[in-house]
Steps between C-alpha positions, in 0.01 A plus 500: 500500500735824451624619787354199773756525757271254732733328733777762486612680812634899403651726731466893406677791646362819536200339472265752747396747206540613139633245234643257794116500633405454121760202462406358811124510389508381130687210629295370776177528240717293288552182787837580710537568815662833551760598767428899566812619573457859619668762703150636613312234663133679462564568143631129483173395697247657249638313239528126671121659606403532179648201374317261760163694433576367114501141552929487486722414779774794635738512747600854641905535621622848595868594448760708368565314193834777500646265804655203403427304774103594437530341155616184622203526747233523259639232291509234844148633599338431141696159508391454883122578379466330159738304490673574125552818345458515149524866405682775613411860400691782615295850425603735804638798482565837632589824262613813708528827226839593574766662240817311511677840689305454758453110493591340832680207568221351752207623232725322266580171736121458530405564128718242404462266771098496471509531085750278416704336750202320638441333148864332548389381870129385412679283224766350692189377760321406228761286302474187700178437508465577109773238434336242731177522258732564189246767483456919542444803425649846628381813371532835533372865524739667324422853327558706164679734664842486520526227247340679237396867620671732741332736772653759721501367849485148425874434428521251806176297389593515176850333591305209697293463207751448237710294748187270547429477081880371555472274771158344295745415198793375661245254768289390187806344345630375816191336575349413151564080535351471801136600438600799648374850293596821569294818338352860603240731409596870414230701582421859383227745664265300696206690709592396853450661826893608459445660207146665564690673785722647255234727335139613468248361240553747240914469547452107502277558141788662341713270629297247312446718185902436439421070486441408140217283659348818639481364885669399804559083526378351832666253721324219286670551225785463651336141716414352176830529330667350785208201503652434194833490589409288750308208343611179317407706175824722527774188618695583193497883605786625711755767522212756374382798610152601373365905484204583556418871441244559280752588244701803694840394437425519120501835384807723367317795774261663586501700238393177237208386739373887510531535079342127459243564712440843480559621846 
């Protein structure tokens, strides 16, 4: 069956709301047992909560996945409680609007410590109990901005972003004959509490009136592309990123979606 990841143990950071809740979710409905890795243990609660209540089987471990030493704890802890880990997704992150004047170097430390960094640690931890199965799978949230679109404010996520699309190249190939893949998901707008908090209704509607699809995505969309990524069905996947916007990174401008369309 697509997507049966019965059997398979998968840790999840950021994992205590919006499209690490929706990862953490989709793959406990689809048979592993999920690690919620999560800065915010009540937020990380509800979801192991609502995971239980579901029929699947969750484990909740708060940290600071932007500590090294914390990384290497959730990996022991999973491997304490399960036994194996088979799957390692890495989806936290923090995004502070700040223009690169007045970008600061701790603002900057943490960005790229929580977005990026913590990829390179949760794969290290990872590694030897992938090549003691000769199997695994490490994913991550990456984004289309900064590899593919630019917004004011975001020059330090942006940075950790395209430093993580590198890191998921140069791993894949260093990893690729041991049954090791390496891949991320590039996500575009997707309605989370984050981004609700950015707007009202009507600001979040035009927002959505600039997607070619015409709507926000939701943290599923982003859960299902990863359930790929992480079953048998995608072994000969690796090195990839995947976007999934709805189309936004398509057009010339504005300007083409407003003629097209007639807005």
């Amino acid at each position: 069956m697509f997507g049966d990841l019965t059997g398979k143990v998968a840790i999840v950071t950021g994992a205590g709301q919006g499209i690490g809740e929706g990862i953490a979710k989709v793959f406990a409905k689809h048979g592993a047992k999920v690690v919620v890795a999560t800065r915010t243990a009540e937020n990380g609660q509800q979801t192991v909560d609502d995971i239980v209540t579901d029929g699947g089987e969750a484990l909740l471990l708060q940290c600071n996945i932007g500590q090294h030493s914390q990384v290497i704890d959730v990996v022991a802890q999973t491997i304490n409680k399960f036994g194996r880990i088979d799957i390692g997704i890495h989806n936290a992150a923090v995004y502070p609007l700040h223009t690169v004047e007045e970008l600061s170097d701790e603002v900057l430390e943490e960005t790229l410590s929580v977005n990026m960094k913590a990829a390179v640690w949760l794969t290290q931890s990872c590694l030897p109990h992938f090549r003691s199965q000769s199997w695994g799978r490490l994913i991550f949230t990456s984004s289309v901005t900064g590899p593919r679109v630019a917004m004011p404010g975001t020059s330090h996520y942006a940075m950790s972003k395209g430093g993580m699309n590198g890191f998921i190249r140069t791993a894949a190939l260093e990893y690729a004959r041991e049954g090791i893949t390496v891949n991320g998901v590039e996500p575009g707008y997707i309605l989370t509490a984050a981004m609700s908090a950015l707007g009202s209704d009507e600001e979040l509607k035009e927002m959505a009136n600039c997607i070619p699809q015409g709507h926000l995505g939701v943290p599923e969309d982003i859960a299902y592309t990863m359930l790929y990524l992480a079953s048998d069905q995608a072994s000969y996947v690796t090195g990839q990123t995947i976007v999934v916007d709805g189309g936004s990174t398509l057009p010339e401008s504005q300007v083409v979606m407003d003629g097209f369309y007639g807005g």
